[in-house]
N, C-alpha and C positions, 0 to 999 in steps of 0.2 A: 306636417312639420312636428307637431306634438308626439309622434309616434316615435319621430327617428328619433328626436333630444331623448325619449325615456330609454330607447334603445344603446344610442350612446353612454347612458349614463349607468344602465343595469352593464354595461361592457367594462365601465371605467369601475364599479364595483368590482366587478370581477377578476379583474386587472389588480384591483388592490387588495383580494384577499387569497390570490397567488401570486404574490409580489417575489421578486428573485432578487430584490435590493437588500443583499445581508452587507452589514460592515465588514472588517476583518477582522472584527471581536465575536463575532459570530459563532456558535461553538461549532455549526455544523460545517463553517468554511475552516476553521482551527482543526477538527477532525482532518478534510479534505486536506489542508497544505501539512499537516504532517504524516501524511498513508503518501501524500506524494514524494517528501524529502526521504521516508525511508524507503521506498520504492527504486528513487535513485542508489542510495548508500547501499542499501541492499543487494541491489542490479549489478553494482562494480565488487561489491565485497563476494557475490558470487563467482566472479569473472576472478576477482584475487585467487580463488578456491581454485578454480579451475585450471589458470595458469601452474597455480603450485605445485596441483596434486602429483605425486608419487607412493612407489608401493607396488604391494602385491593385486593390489585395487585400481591403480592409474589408470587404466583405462576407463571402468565403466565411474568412476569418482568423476574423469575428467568431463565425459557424456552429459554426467548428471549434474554438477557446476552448470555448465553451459545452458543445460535447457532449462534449469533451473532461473538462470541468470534472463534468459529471454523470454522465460512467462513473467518475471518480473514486470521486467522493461515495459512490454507490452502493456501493462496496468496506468503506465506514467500518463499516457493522452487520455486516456478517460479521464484520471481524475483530475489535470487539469482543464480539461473543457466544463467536467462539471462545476470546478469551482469558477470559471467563467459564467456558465448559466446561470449560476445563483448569484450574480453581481459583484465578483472582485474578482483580482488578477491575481493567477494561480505562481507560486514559488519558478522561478528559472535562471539563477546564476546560485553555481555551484557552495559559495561560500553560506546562501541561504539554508542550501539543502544540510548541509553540514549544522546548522547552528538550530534547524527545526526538527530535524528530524532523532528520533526517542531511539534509536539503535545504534550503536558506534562503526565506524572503519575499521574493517578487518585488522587484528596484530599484523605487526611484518613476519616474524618468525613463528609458526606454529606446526606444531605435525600435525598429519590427516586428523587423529583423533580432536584434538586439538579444533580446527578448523570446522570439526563438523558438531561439537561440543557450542563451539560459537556460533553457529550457522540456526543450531535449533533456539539458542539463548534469544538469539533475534526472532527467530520469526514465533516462537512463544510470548515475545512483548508486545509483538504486531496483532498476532489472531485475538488476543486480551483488549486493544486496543481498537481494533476492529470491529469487535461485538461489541464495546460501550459506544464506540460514533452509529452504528446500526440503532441501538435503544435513543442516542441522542436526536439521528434523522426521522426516525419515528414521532418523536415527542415534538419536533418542527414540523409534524405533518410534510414530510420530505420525502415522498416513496421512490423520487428518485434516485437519492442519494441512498438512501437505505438498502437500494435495488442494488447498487454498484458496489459496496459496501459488502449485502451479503455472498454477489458472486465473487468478490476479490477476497473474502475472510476464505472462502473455499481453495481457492488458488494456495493459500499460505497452511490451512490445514492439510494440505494432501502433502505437500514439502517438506512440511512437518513429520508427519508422519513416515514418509523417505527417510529421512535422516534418523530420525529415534530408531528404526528399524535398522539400519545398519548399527548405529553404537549401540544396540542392545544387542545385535549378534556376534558382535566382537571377531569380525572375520576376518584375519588377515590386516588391522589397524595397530599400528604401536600405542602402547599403552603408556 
């Protein structure tokens, strides 16, 4: 009997020094619900792109919108499941994502250049913001969060890098 209560008890240690009960003061679930609001903002203001583009470019602009817009998306369930594993409920009515999320809603009117001028403004606030919630999950001893984190900073630098690459070869975009 003295065996199992020490048992149980080095478990319920264990249990409390990888505890997943953060508040939502939490910096690492504050990280989490804002990668998720711009992930939404982000996902539709791709799809704004997409819709819009024209030009000498529409077609492969319009390609790269799209899948641009649905590696986003696809990011959304990770990170709110993980902010569920770590003990709060992850952002999900739209007015939330708007009011947490660090990136704006596409302009109504802009030309390609325009468009993709904004597209890089964003996801350079993201990959910035990215790497400090990575050093923050770190410093929570959080390698799962950090894990998600450093494959989803990757997702936004290679986009990144799409887009700089087109507006620095000035191909065929109105200036």
């Amino acid at each position: 009997m003295a065996q199992a209560a020490k048992k149980v008890k080095a478990i319920e240690k264990i249990e409390k020094e990888i505890s997943k009960t953060n508040s939502s003061e939490n910096a690492v679930v504050k990280a989490l619900q804002t990668q998720l609001a711009n992930s939404y903002v982000l996902s539709l203001n791709y799809k704004h792109y997409h819709w819009q583009s024209f030009g000498p470019l529409f077609r492969d602009l319009h390609r790269l919108f799209d899948e641009l817009a649905e590696a986003v998306y696809e990011t959304t369930d990770e990170l709110a499941e993980r902010t569920r594993m770590i003990g709060q409920n992850p952002l999900s009515h739209f007015e939330d994502f708007l009011k947490e999320s660090t990136v704006k809603p596409a302009a109504r009117n802009n030309d390609m250049r325009g468009m993709l001028s904004e597209a890089r403004e964003n996801l350079l606030i993201i990959i910035k913001e990215i790497r400090a919630a990575i050093k923050t999950a770190d410093e929570a001893d959080d390698p799962g969060t950090a894990d998600l984190f450093t494959r989803f900073v990757q997702i936004h630098e290679k986009h990144e890098w799409f887009v700089r690459d087109i507006l620095e070869k000035r191909d065929g975009l109105t200036s």
